[in-house]
Backbone as XML, in Angstrom:
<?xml version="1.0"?>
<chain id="A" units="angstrom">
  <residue number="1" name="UNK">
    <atom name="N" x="-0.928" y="9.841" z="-5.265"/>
    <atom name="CA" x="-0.554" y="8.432" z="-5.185"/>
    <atom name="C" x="-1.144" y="7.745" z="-3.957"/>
  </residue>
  <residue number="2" name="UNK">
    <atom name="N" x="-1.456" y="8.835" z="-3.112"/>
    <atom name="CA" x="-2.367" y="7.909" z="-1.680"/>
    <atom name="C" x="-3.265" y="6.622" z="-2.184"/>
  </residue>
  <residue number="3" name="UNK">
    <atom name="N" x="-2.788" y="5.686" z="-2.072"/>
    <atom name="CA" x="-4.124" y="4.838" z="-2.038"/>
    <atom name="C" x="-4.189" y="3.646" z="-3.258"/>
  </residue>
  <residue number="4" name="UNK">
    <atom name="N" x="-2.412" y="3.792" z="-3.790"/>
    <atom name="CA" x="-2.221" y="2.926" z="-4.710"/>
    <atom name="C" x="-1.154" y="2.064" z="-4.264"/>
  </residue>
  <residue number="5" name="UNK">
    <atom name="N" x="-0.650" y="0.899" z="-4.796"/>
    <atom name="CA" x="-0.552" y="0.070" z="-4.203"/>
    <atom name="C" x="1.482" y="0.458" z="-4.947"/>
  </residue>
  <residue number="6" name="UNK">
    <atom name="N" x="2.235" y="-0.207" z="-4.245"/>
    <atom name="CA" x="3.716" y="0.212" z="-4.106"/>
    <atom name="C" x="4.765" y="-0.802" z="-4.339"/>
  </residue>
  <residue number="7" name="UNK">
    <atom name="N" x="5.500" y="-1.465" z="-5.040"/>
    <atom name="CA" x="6.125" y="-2.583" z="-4.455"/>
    <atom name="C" x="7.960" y="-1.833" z="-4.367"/>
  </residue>
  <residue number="8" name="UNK">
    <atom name="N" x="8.372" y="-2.349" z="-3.141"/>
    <atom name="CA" x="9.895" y="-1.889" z="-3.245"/>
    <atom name="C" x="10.806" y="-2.642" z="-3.770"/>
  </residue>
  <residue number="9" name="UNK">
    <atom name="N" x="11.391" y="-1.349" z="-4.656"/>
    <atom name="CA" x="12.635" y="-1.677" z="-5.566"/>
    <atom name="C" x="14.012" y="-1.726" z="-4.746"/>
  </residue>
  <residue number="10" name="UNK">
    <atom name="N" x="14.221" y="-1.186" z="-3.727"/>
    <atom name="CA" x="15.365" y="-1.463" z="-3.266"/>
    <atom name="C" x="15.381" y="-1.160" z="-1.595"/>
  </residue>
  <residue number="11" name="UNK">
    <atom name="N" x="16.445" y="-2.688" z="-1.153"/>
    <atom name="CA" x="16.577" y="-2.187" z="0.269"/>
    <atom name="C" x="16.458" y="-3.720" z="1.020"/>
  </residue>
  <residue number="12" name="UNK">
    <atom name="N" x="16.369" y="-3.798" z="1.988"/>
    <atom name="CA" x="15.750" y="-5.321" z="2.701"/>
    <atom name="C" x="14.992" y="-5.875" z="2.445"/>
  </residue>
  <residue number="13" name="UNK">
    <atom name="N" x="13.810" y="-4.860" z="2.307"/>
    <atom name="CA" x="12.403" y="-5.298" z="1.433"/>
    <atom name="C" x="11.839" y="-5.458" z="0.097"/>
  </residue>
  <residue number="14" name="UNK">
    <atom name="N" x="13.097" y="-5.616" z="-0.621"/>
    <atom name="CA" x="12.914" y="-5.291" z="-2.080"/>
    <atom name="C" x="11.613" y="-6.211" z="-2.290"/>
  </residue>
  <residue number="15" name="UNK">
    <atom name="N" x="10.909" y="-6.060" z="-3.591"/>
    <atom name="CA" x="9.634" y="-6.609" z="-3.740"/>
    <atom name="C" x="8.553" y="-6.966" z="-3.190"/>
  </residue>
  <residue number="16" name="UNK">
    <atom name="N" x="8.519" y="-6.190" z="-1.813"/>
    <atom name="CA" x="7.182" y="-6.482" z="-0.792"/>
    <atom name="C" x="6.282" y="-5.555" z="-1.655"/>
  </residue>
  <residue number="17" name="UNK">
    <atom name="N" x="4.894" y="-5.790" z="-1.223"/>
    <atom name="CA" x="3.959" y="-4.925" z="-1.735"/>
    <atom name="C" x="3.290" y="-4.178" z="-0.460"/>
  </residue>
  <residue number="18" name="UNK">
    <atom name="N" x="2.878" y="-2.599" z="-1.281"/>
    <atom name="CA" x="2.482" y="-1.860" z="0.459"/>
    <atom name="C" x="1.420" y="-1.114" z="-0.521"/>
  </residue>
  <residue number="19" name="UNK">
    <atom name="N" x="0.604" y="-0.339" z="0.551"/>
    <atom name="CA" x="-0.315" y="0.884" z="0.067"/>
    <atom name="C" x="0.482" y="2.112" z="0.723"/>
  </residue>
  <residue number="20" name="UNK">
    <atom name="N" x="0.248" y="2.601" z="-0.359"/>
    <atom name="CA" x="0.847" y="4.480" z="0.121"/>
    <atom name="C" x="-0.196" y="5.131" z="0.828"/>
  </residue>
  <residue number="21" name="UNK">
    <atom name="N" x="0.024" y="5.587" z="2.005"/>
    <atom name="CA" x="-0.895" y="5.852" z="3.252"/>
    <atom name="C" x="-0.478" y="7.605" z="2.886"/>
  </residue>
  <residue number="22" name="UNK">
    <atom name="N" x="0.438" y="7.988" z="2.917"/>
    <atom name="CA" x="0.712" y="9.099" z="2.890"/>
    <atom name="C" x="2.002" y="9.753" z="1.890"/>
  </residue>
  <residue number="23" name="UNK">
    <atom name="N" x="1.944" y="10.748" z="1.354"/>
    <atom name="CA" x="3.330" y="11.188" z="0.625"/>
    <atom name="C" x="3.195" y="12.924" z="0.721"/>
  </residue>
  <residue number="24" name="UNK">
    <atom name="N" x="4.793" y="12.693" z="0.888"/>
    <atom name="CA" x="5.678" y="14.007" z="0.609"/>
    <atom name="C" x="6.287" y="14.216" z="-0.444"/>
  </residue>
  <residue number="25" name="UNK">
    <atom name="N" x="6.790" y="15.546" z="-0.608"/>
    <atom name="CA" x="7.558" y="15.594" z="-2.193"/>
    <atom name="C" x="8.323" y="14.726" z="-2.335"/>
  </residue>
  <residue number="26" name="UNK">
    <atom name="N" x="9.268" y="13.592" z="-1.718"/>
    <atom name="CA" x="10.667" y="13.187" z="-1.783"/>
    <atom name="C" x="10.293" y="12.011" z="-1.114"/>
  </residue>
  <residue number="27" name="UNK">
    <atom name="N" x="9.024" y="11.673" z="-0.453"/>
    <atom name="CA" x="8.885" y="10.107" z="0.525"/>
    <atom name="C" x="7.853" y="9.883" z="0.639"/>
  </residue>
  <residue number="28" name="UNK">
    <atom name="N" x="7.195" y="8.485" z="0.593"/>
    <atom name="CA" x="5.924" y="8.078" z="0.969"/>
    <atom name="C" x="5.514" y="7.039" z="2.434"/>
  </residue>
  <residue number="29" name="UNK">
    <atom name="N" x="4.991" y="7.043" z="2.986"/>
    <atom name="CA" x="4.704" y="6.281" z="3.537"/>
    <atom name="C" x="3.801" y="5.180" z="3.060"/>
  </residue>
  <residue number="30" name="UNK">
    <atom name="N" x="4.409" y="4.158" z="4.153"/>
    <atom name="CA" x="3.911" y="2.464" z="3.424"/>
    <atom name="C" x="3.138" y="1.325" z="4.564"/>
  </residue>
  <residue number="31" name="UNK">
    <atom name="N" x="2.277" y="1.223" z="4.260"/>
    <atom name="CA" x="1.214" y="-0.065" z="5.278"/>
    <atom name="C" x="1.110" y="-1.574" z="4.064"/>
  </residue>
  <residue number="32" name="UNK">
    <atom name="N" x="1.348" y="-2.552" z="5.039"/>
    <atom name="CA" x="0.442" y="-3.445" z="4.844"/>
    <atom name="C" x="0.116" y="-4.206" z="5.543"/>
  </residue>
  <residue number="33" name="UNK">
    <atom name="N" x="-0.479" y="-3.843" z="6.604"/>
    <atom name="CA" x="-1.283" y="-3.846" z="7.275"/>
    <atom name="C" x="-0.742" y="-5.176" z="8.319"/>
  </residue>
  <residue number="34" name="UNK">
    <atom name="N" x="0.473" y="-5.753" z="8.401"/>
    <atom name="CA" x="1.031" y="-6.649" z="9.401"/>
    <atom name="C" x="2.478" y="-6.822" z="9.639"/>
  </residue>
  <residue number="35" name="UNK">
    <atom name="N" x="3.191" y="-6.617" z="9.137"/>
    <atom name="CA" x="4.733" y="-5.807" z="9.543"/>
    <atom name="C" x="4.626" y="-4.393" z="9.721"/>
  </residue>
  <residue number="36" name="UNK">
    <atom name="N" x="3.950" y="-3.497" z="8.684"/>
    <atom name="CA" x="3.924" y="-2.267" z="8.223"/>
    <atom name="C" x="3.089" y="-1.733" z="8.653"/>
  </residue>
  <residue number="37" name="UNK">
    <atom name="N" x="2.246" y="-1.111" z="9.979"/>
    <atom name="CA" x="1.014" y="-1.037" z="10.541"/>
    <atom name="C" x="0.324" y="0.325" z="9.929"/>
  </residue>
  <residue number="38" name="UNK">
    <atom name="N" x="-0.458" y="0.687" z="9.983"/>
    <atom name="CA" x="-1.081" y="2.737" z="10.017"/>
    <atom name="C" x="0.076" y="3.185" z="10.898"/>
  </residue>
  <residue number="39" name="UNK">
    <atom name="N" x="-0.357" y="2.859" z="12.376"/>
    <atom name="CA" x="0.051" y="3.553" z="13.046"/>
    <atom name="C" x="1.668" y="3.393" z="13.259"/>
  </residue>
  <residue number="40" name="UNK">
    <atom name="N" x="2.873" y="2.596" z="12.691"/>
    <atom name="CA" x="3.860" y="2.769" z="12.577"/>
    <atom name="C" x="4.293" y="2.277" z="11.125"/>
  </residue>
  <residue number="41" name="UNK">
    <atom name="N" x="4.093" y="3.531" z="10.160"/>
    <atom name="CA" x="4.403" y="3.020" z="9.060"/>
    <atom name="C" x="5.744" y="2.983" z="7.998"/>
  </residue>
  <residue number="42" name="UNK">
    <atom name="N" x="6.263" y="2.281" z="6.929"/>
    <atom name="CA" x="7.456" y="2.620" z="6.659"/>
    <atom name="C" x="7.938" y="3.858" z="5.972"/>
  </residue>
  <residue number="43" name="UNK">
    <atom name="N" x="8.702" y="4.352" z="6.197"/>
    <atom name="CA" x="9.161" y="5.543" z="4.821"/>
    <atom name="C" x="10.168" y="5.053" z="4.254"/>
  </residue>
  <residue number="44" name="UNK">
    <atom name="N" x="9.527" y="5.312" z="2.900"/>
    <atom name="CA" x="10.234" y="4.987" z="1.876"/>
    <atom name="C" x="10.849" y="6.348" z="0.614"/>
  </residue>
  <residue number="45" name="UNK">
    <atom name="N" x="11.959" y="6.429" z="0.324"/>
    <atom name="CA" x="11.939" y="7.473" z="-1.106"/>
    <atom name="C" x="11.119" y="6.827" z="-2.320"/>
  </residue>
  <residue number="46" name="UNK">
    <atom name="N" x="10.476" y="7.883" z="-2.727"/>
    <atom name="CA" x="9.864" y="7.838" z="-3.772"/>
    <atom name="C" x="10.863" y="6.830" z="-5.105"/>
  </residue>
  <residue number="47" name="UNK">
    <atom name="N" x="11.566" y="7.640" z="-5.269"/>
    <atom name="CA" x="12.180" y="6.529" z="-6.343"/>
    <atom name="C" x="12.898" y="5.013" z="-6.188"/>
  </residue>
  <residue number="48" name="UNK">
    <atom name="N" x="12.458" y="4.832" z="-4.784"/>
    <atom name="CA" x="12.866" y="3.098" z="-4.609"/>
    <atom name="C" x="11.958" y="2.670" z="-4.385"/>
  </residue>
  <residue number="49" name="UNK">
    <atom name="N" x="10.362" y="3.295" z="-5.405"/>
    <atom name="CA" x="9.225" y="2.256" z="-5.392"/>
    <atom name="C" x="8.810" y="2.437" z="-6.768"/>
  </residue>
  <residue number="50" name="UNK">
    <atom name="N" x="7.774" y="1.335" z="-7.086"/>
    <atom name="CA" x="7.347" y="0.889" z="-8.283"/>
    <atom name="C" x="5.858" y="0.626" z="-8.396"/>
  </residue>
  <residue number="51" name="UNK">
    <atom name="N" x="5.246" y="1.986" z="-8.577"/>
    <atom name="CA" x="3.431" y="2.272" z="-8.734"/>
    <atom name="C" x="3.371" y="1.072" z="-9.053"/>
  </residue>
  <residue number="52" name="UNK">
    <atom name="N" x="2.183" y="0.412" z="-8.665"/>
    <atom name="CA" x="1.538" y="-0.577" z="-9.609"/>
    <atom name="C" x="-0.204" y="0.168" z="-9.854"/>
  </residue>
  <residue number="53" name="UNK">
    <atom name="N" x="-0.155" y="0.023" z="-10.967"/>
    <atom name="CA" x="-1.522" y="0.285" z="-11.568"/>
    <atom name="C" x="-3.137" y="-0.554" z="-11.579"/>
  </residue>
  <residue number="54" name="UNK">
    <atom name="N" x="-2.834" y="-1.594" z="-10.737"/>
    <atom name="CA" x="-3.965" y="-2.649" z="-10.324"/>
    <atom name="C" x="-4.718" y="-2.388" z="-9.268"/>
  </residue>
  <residue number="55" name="UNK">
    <atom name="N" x="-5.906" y="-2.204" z="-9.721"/>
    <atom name="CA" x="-6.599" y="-1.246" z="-9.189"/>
    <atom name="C" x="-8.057" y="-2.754" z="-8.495"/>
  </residue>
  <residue number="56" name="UNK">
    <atom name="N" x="-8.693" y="-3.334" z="-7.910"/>
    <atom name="CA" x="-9.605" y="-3.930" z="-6.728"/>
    <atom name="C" x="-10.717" y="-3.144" z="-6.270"/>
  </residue>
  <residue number="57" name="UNK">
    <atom name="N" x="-12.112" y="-3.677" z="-5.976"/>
    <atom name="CA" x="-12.773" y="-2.787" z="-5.380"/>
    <atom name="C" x="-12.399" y="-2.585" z="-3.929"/>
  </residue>
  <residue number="58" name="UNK">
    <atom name="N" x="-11.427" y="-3.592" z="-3.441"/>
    <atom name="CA" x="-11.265" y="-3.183" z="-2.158"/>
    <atom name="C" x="-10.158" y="-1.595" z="-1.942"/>
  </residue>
  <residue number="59" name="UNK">
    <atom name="N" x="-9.555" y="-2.167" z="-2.570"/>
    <atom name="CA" x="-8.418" y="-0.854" z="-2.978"/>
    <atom name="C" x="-8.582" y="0.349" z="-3.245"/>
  </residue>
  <residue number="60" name="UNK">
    <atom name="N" x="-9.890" y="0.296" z="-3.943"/>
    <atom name="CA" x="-10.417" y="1.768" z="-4.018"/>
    <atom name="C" x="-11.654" y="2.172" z="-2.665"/>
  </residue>
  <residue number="61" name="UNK">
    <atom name="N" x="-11.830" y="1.022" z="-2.274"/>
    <atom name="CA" x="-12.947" y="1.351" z="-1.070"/>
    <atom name="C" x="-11.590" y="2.144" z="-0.225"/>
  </residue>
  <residue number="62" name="UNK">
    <atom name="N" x="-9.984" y="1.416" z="0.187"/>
    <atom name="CA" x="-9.145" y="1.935" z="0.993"/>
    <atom name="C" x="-8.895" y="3.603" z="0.358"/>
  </residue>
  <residue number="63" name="UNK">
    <atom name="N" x="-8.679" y="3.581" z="-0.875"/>
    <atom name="CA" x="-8.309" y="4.973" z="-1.234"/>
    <atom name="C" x="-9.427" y="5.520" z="-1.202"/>
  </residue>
  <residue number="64" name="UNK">
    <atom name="N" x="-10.303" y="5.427" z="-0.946"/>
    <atom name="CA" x="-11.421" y="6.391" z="-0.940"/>
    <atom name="C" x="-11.579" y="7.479" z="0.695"/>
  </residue>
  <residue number="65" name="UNK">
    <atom name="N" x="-11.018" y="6.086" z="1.544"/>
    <atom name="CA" x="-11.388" y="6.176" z="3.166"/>
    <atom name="C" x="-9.872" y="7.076" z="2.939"/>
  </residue>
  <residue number="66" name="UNK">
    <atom name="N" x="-8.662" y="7.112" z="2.687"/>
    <atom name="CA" x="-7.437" y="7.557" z="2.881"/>
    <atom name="C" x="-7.410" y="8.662" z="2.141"/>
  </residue>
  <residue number="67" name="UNK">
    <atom name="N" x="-8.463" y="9.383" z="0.942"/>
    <atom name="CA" x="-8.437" y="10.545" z="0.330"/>
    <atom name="C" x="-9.431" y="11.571" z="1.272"/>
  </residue>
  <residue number="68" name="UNK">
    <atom name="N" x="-10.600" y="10.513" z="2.150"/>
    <atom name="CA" x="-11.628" y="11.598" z="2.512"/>
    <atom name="C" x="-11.310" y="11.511" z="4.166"/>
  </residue>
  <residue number="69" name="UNK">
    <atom name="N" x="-9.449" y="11.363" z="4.537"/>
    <atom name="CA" x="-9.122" y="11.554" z="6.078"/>
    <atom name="C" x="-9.899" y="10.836" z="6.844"/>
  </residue>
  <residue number="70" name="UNK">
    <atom name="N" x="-10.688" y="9.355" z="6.220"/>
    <atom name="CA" x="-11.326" y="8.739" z="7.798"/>
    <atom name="C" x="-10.006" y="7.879" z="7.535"/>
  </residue>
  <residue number="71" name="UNK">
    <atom name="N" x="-10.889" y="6.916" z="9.170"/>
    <atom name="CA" x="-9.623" y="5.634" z="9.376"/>
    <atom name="C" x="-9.587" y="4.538" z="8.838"/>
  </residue>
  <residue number="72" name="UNK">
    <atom name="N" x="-8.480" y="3.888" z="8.311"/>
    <atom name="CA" x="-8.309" y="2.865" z="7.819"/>
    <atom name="C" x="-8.005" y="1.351" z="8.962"/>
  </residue>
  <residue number="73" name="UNK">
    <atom name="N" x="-8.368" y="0.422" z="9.040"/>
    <atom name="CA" x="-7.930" y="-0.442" z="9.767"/>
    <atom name="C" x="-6.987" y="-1.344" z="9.289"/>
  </residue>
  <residue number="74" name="UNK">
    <atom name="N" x="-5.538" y="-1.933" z="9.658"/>
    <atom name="CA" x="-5.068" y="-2.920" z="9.383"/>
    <atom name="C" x="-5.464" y="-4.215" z="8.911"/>
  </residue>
  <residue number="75" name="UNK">
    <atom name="N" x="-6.539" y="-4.386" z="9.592"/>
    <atom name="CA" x="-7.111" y="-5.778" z="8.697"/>
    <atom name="C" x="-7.734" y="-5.013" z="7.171"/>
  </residue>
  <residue number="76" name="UNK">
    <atom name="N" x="-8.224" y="-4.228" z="6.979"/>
    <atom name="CA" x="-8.927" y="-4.020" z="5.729"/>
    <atom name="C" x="-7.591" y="-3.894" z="5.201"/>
  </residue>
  <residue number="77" name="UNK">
    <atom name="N" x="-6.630" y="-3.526" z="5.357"/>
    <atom name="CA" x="-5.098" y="-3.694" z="4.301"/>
    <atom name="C" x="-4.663" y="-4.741" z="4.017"/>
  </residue>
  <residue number="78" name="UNK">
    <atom name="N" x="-4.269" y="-5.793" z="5.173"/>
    <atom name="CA" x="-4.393" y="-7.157" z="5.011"/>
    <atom name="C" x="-5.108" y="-7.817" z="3.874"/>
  </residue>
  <residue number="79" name="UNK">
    <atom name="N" x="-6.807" y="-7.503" z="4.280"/>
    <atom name="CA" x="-7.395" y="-8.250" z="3.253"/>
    <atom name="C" x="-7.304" y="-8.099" z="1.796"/>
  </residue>
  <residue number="80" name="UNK">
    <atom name="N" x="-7.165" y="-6.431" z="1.849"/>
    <atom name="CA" x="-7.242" y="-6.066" z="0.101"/>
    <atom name="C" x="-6.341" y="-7.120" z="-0.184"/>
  </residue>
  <residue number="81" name="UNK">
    <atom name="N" x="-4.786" y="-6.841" z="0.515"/>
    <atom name="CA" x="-3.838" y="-7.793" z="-0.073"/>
    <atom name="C" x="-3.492" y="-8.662" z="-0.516"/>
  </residue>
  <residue number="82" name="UNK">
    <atom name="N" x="-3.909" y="-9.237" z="0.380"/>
    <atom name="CA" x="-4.342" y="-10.883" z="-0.067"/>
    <atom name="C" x="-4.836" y="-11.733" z="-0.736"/>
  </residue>
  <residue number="83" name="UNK">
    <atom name="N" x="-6.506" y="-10.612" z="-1.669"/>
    <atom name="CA" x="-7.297" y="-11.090" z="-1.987"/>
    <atom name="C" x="-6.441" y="-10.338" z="-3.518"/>
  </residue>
  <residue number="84" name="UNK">
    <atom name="N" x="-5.602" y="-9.558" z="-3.533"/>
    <atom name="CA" x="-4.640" y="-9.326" z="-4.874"/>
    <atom name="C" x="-3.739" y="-9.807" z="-5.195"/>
  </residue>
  <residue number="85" name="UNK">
    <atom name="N" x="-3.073" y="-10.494" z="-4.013"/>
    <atom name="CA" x="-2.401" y="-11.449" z="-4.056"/>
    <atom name="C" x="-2.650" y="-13.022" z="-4.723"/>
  </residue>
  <residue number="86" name="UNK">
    <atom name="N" x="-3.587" y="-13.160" z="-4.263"/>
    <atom name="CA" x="-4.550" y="-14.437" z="-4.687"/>
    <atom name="C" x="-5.330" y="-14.413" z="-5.999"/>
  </residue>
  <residue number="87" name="UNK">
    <atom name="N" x="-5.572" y="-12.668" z="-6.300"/>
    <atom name="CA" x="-6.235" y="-13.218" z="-7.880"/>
    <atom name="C" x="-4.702" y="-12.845" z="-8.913"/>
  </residue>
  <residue number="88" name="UNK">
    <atom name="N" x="-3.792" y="-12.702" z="-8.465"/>
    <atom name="CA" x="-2.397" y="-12.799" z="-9.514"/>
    <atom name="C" x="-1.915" y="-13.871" z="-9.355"/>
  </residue>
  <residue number="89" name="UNK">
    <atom name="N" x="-2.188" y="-15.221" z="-8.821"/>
    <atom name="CA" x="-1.936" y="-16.274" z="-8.772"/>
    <atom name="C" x="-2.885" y="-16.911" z="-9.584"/>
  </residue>
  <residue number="90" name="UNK">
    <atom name="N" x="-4.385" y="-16.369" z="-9.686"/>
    <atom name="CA" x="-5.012" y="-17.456" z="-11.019"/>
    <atom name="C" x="-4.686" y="-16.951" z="-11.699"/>
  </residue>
  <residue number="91" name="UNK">
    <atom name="N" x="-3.872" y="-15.914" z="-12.082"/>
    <atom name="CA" x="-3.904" y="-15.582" z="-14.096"/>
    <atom name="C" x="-2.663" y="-16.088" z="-14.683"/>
  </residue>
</chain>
Protein backbone atom coordinates (compact mmCIF):
# COMPACT_ATOMS: atom_id res chain seq x y z
CA UNK A 1 0.00 0.00 0.00
CA UNK A 2 3.16 2.40 0.25
CA UNK A 3 2.52 4.97 -2.12
CA UNK A 4 -1.26 5.07 -2.46
CA UNK A 5 -3.21 7.63 -1.53
CA UNK A 6 -5.54 7.23 2.02
CA UNK A 7 -8.45 9.24 3.11
CA UNK A 8 -9.49 8.98 6.99
CA UNK A 9 -12.53 7.38 8.04
CA UNK A 10 -12.46 8.17 11.53
CA UNK A 11 -11.11 10.52 14.20
CA UNK A 12 -10.45 14.52 14.04
CA UNK A 13 -9.36 14.11 10.66
CA UNK A 14 -12.02 12.24 9.22
CA UNK A 15 -11.85 12.76 5.36
CA UNK A 16 -8.40 14.37 4.95
CA UNK A 17 -6.45 12.81 2.21
CA UNK A 18 -2.71 11.45 2.92
CA UNK A 19 -0.09 9.13 1.11
CA UNK A 20 0.94 6.00 2.97
CA UNK A 21 4.69 6.59 3.54
CA UNK A 22 5.02 3.51 5.46
CA UNK A 23 2.95 0.35 6.90
CA UNK A 24 2.89 -2.24 9.49
CA UNK A 25 0.65 -5.19 9.93
CA UNK A 26 -1.98 -3.17 12.09
CA UNK A 27 -0.82 0.79 11.10
CA UNK A 28 0.25 2.98 8.43
CA UNK A 29 1.85 5.93 8.35
CA UNK A 30 0.47 9.19 6.71
CA UNK A 31 2.10 12.52 4.87
CA UNK A 32 0.69 15.23 3.19
CA UNK A 33 3.14 16.97 2.97
CA UNK A 34 1.94 20.27 5.28
CA UNK A 35 0.29 19.34 8.58
CA UNK A 36 1.50 15.70 8.09
CA UNK A 37 5.31 16.08 7.25
CA UNK A 38 7.91 12.76 6.20
CA UNK A 39 9.68 13.54 8.92
CA UNK A 40 6.80 13.67 11.57
CA UNK A 41 4.24 11.59 10.22
CA UNK A 42 0.67 10.45 11.34
CA UNK A 43 -0.20 6.88 12.47
CA UNK A 44 -3.06 5.74 11.65
CA UNK A 45 -4.90 1.95 12.08
CA UNK A 46 -5.33 0.42 9.07
CA UNK A 47 -9.00 0.02 9.28
CA UNK A 48 -9.82 3.79 9.91
CA UNK A 49 -8.63 4.39 6.33
CA UNK A 50 -10.13 4.20 2.94
CA UNK A 51 -7.54 3.10 -0.14
CA UNK A 52 -8.35 5.22 -2.84
CA UNK A 53 -7.51 3.72 -6.15
CA UNK A 54 -6.62 7.05 -8.20
CA UNK A 55 -3.68 6.65 -9.40
CA UNK A 56 -1.53 10.45 -11.21
CA UNK A 57 1.73 10.42 -12.79
CA UNK A 58 2.85 12.31 -9.96
CA UNK A 59 1.73 9.67 -7.51
CA UNK A 60 3.39 7.06 -9.04
CA UNK A 61 6.65 9.14 -9.64
CA UNK A 62 6.11 9.41 -5.32
CA UNK A 63 5.53 5.60 -5.07
CA UNK A 64 8.18 4.79 -7.10
CA UNK A 65 10.83 7.10 -4.96
CA UNK A 66 9.00 5.46 -1.55
CA UNK A 67 9.24 1.67 -2.98
CA UNK A 68 13.03 2.16 -4.17
CA UNK A 69 13.97 3.84 -0.26
CA UNK A 70 15.10 7.30 -1.83
CA UNK A 71 13.75 10.63 -0.38
CA UNK A 72 10.66 12.08 -0.81
CA UNK A 73 10.22 15.88 -0.28
CA UNK A 74 7.17 17.57 1.23
CA UNK A 75 6.56 19.81 -1.49
CA UNK A 76 6.42 16.92 -4.10
CA UNK A 77 3.40 15.60 -1.66
CA UNK A 78 1.88 18.86 -1.57
CA UNK A 79 1.92 19.12 -5.20
CA UNK A 80 0.72 15.62 -6.21
CA UNK A 81 -2.16 16.73 -3.95
CA UNK A 82 -3.30 19.41 -5.12
CA UNK A 83 -2.98 18.82 -8.59
CA UNK A 84 -5.64 15.61 -7.52
CA UNK A 85 -7.36 17.67 -5.79
CA UNK A 86 -7.93 20.06 -8.60
CA UNK A 87 -8.55 17.50 -11.36
CA UNK A 88 -11.67 16.00 -8.99
CA UNK A 89 -13.04 19.31 -9.08
CA UNK A 90 -13.33 19.39 -13.06
CA UNK A 91 -15.17 16.12 -13.32
Amino acid sequence: MIGMLAAAKAGHDKDALYIIIEETDTSVWLADGKYKTIEHPKRKNKKHIQIWKKQTPQLAAIREKLLAGERVKDEEIKRAMKLLVGSELEE
